[in-house]
Steps between C-alpha positions, in 0.01 A plus 500: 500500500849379526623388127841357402542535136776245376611304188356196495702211596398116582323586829235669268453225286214385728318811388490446160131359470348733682687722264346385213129495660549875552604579154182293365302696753640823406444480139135335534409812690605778247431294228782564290909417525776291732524201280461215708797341670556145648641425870745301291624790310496763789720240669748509237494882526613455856747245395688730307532777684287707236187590770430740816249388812280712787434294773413575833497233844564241195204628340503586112431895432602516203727418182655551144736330253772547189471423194733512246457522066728496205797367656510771802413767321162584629389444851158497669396547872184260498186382691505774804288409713397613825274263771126682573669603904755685325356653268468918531853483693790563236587217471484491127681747469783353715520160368478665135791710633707208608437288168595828278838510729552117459443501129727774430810318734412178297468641144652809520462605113194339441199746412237436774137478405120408606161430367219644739132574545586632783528924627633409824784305342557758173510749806800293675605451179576879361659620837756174458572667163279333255337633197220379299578359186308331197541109544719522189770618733442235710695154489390272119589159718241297434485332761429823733191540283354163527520579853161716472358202381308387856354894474156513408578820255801289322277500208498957468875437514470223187262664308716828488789332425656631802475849468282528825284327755327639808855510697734749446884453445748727688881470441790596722830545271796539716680642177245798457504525865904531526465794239249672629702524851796582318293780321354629868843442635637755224184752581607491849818597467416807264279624694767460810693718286249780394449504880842520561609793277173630607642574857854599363314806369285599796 
């Protein structure tokens, strides 16, 4: 199927309901996380900029939105969701590709995290460069948190004081990513010169 994956601008605003139906759907049928969200707030997503859109022939295929915690320094990609057609295409994994890209232009030093039941999207996930991390790691802004509120397992996440739920967290840190490329960089270029001296001798 032919799919144009965008960010979301006020074209797309008509969308939003059917945006929201989907994520109810969604999380009805595997009975555990996306936190409900509101045509009303999806819209405001769009407003700003801070959200990425499948469609194809003006139909929705699929979406996903930014959110940002403790003044910028965390950022999530959330609600990915894909329509039932589209499903079993890649499309996930494109649209999670283009949020991840947009996030990073937008908040460029801002650790980038998730909350997922999930193994499709923890798949996507890793080969962006995430890692799974304890939800202490995760943002403390409370009003993330309430967030899980409208999931029907809010009350694992309360009653272990947020250690853990069903979901698990993943973290991208473009810090401990920027040294660890640094560090392969510096491997490379050893072993370039091993090989190099190598062939002096032969």
């Amino acid at each position: 199927m032919d799919v144009e994956i965008s960010i979301a601008d006020e074209t797309h605003l008509k969308f939003a309901e059917q945006i929201s139906v989907l994520m109810a759907e969604a999380a009805k049928a595997r009975g555990t996380g996306i936190a409900e969200r509101t045509p009303d707030y999806l819209k405001q997503k769009i407003h700003q900029g801070k959200a990425v859109i499948a469609t194809s022939k003006d139909s929705l295929a699929g979406f996903c939105y930014i959110e940002s915690w403790g003044h910028d320094q965390y950022v999530a990609n959330s609600g990915l969701i894909v329509h039932p057609d589209f499903r079993r295409t890649g499309l996930a994994k494109k649209i999670k590709s283009k949020i991840f890209e947009l996030s990073k232009q937008k908040y460029p030093h801002a650790k980038i995290f998730g909350i997922t039941t999930s193994l499709a999207v923890m798949k996507i996930n890793s080969e962006l460069g995430y890692k799974p991390v304890t939800f202490s790691e995760l943002t403390g802004d409370e009003s993330f948190w309430q967030g899980c509120q409208s999931c029907q397992n809010y009350d694992i996440l309360t009653r272990t004081k947020r250690s853990h739920c069903l979901c698990t967290g993943m973290l991208y840190d473009p810090e401990k990513e920027k040294q660890a490329n640094g560090k392969n960089k510096r491997w490379e270029r050893f072993k370039n010169f091993l090989k190099g001296n190598a062939q002096k001798k032969i």
